[in-house]
N, C-alpha and C positions, 0 to 999 in steps of 0.2 A: 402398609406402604401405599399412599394414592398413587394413583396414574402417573400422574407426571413424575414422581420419583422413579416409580418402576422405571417409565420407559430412558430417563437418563439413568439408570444404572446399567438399562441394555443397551445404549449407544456407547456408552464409555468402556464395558463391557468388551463390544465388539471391535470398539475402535482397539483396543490393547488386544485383541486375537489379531487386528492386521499388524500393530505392529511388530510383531512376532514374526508377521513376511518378510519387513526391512531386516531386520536382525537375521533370519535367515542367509537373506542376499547378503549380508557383510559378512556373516561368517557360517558358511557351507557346515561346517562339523556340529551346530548346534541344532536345536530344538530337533532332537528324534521324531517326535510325534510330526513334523512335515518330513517324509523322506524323499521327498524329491526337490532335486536344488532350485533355487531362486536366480533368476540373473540379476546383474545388478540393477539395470536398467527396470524391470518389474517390480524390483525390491521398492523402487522410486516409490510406482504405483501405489505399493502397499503400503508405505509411508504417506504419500497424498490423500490416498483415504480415510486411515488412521486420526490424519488431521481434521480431513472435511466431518467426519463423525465426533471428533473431540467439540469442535468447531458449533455442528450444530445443538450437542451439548450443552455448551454456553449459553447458547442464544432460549436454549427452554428456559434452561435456570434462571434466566433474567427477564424471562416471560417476553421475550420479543416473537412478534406474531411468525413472521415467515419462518422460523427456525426449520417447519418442514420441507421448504426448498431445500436448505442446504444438506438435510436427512437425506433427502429424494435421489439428490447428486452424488453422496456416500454413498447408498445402498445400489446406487447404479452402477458405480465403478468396483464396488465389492461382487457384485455378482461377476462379472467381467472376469473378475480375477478369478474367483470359486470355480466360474467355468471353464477358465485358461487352466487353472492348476490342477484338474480333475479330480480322480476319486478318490485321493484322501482328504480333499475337502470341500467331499458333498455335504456335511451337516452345516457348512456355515447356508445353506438354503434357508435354515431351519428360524435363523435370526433376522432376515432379511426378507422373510415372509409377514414375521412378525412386526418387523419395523415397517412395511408397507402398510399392516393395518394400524398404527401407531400414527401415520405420514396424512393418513387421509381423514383421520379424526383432526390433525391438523389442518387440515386444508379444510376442514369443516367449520371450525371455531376462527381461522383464519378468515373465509369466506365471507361467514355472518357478521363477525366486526367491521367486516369494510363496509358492509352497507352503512351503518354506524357514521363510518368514520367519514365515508365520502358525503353522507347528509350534513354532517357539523362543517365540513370544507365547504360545502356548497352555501350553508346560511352565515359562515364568517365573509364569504366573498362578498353577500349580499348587507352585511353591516354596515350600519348608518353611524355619521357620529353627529353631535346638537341634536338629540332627540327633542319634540317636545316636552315643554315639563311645566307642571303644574307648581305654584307656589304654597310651600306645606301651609300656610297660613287659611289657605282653602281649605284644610282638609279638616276634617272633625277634630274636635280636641283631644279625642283617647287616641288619634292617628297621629297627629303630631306629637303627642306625648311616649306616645313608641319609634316614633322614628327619631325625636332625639336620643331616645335609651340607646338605640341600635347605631348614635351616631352619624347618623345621614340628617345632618345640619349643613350641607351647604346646597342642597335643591338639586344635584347631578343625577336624573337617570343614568342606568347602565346599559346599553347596547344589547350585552350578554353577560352570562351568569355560567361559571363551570364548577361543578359539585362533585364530592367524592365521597359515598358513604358506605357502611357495612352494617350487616343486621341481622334480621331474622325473618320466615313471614312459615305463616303455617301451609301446610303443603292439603288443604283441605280433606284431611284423614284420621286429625286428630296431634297429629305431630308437626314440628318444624323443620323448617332446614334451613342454612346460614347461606349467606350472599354477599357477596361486594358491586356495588353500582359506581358507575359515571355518567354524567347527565351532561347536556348544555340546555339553559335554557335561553330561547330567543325573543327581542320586543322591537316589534315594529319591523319588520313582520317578524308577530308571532309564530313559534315554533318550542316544540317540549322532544328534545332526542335523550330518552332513557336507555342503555344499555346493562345490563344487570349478567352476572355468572352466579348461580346459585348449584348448592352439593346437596345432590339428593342419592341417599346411598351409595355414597363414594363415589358418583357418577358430577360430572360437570356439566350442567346446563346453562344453556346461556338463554337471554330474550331479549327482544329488543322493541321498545316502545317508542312509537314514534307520532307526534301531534301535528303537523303544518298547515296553515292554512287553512286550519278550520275541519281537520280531517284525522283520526286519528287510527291506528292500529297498533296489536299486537302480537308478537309471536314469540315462541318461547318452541327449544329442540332439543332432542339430547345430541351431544356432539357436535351441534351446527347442523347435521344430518338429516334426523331423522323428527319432521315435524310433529309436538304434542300441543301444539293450541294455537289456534288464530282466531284472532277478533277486528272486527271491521263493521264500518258501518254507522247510522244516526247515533246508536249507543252510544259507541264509543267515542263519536265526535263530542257529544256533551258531555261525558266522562270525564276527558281528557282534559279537556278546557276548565273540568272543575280540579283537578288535578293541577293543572299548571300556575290558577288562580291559587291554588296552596300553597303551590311553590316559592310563587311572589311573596304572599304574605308572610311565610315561616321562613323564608332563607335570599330573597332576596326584595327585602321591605322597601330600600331604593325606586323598585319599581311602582311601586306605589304612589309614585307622583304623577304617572303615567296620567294625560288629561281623558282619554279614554273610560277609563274607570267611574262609576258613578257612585257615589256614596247618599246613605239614608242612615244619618244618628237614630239611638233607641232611647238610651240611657247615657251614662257618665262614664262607665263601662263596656259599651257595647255598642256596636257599629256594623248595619249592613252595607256591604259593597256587591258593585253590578258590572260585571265582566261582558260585554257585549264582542262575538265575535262572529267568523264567518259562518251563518245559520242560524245562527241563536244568541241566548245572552242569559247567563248563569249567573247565582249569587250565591253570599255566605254571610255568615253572623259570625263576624267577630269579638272576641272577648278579652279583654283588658285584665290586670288588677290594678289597684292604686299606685304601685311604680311605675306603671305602664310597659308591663310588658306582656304582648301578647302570650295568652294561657291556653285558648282553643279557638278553635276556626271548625263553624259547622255547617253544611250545606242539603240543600234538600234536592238537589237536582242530579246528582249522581248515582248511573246505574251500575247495580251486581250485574256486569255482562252477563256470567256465569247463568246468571237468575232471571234473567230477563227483564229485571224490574227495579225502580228507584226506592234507595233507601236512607234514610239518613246516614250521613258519614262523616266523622269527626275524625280530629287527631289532634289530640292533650300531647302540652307540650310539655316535656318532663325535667330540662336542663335548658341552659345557655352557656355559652362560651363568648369565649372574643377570639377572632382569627382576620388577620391584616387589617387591627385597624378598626374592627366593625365588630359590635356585640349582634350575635346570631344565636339564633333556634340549633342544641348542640344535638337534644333528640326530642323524638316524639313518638306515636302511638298513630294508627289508622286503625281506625276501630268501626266495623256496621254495626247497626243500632236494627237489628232485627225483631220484628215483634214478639217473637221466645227467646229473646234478649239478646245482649251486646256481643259481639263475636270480635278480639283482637286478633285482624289479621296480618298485621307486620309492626316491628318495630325496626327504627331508623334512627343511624348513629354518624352524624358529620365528620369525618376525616378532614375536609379542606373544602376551600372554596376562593375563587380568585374571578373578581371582578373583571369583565372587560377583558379577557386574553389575548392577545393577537396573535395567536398561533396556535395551532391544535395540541392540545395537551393530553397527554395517557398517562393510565394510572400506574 
């Protein structure tokens, strides 16, 4: 049983040990095991609680964040009682100890999302609409030959870009572990907000990656708590920016009219673009096939933070989809090209993506 099951079996649990209070206050001659009477008026209590614990039951089950408030306020009014109704119900301590450490891993997964969430409100406030836009007719011929595949034939940048995917990435050990992301990506001003929750032995971790302004970081914790990695710094500012320039090209190709962009044909299939941003200005070789659908995107500018050092970094793309409208990049592969060879460190599988949102959306 993970976590979050365990801990709604012990809220629901405990919420039917209070209601066994209310039932007492209605009827005095039952439940032995409480031998001392209920008034009715407390029996209320015990039923208020009962509720507020069902209550925030719910709200796990359906993954809404705060649910630990409303735990918080159960487990407060349950002690109250515990200590009103004395020693024959000293062990409900024993669950209300436990739901406290339950309550603050909440408040910990709670905490770290809202950075999350208050960055994507801050860059929706800051959205533009008429962006600049270049005419595809400018762009290289394998470019316009994937942006009609992908359907973006009528010349409309997008503002923003909100993505939902699940996967895999290896846990640099030898093994994987599974993950579900939500992303926004932002143009004009740029901006890359990744939030990811990934299961590493049965444990929930979250991270959260964040680009603005030419500036990138990342953190990653177990339970929102307890920090295992941060990264900041020139690295990661050019990292990220090669990162975001991936994004464009594999999931939101629209943006690719951006007049920003500089473009350097090779071939008939293959096309360098020049991402210029705040501090610098990164590239990649993209690669076509004769339908013109983008196959891989490679870049020589992005660093193994980890490593200290730049390595080549690709991601083959391995499907397509169509989703509202638009044929997209369904999965793909991020692979370093180390020189004792290729190392696949994540694979990446689209759930959704919705154009331009005007309003913050969870997954």
């Amino acid at each position: 049983m993970t976590g979050k099951y365990f801990i709604l079996a012990f809220l629901s649990l405990h919420a039917l040990i209070h209601l066994m209070g209310f039932v007492k206050a209605m009827n005095p001659e039952s439940l032995p095991a409480l031998p001392f009477p209920i008034s009715l008026f407390k029996g209320i209590f015990w039923l208020v609680t009962a509720l507020v614990l069902f209550f925030a039951a719910i709200l796990l089950w359906k993954n809404i964040d705060f649910w630990w408030m409303i735990a918080l306020f159960g487990v407060l009014l349950s002690s109250w009682l515990i200590y009103d109704y004395g020693e024959p119900a000293k062990f409900g301590w024993i669950p209300n100890i436990l739901l406290v450490l339950a309550i603050v891993i909440g408040w910990g997964h709670y905490h770290y999302s809202h950075m999350y969430q208050q960055d994507v409100k801050s860059n929706l406030a800051l959205r533009k609409s008429n962006l600049p836009t270049r005419q595809m007719n400018e762009l290289p011929l394998p470019v316009q030959k994937y942006l009609n595949f992908c359907s973006v034939n009528k010349g409309h940048m997008p503002t923003h870009v909100f993505f939902k995917m699940y996967g895999r990435m290896q846990d640099g050990k030898g093994g994987w572990f599974d993950f579900t992301s939500e992303q926004y990506d932002f143009f004009k001003p740029y901006a890359r907000l990744f939030f990811m929750e990934g299961k590493m032995k049965g444990l929930k971790v979250p991270g959260y990656h964040r680009w603005s302004d030419g500036k990138g970081s990342m953190d990653v914790s177990v339970f929102g708590l307890i920090p295992v990695i941060h990264y900041e710094g020139q690295m990661m500012d050019q990292s990220d920016a090669v990162t975001l320039l991936n994004d464009i090209c594999l999931l939101a190709p629209a943006a690719l009219l951006d007049p920003i962009l500089k473009w350097q044909s090779i071939n008939e299939l293959q096309v360098r673009v020049f991402f210029p941003y705040p501090g610098g200005e990164i590239s990649a070789v993209l690669f076509f096939d004769p339908e013109g659908k983008l196959v891989n995107f490679i870049s020589e500018d992005r660093y193994d933070v980890a490593k200290g050092k730049k390595f080549r970094f690709s991601t083959p793309v391995t499907a397509y989809t169509r989703i509202n409208g638009i044929n997209v990049v369904k999965s793909a592969d991020a692979i370093w090209h180390y020189p004792e060879g290729d190392f696949t460190y994540a694979e990446f599988n689209l759930i959704d993506i919705q154009i331009n949102p005007a309003v913050f959306l969870r997954k």
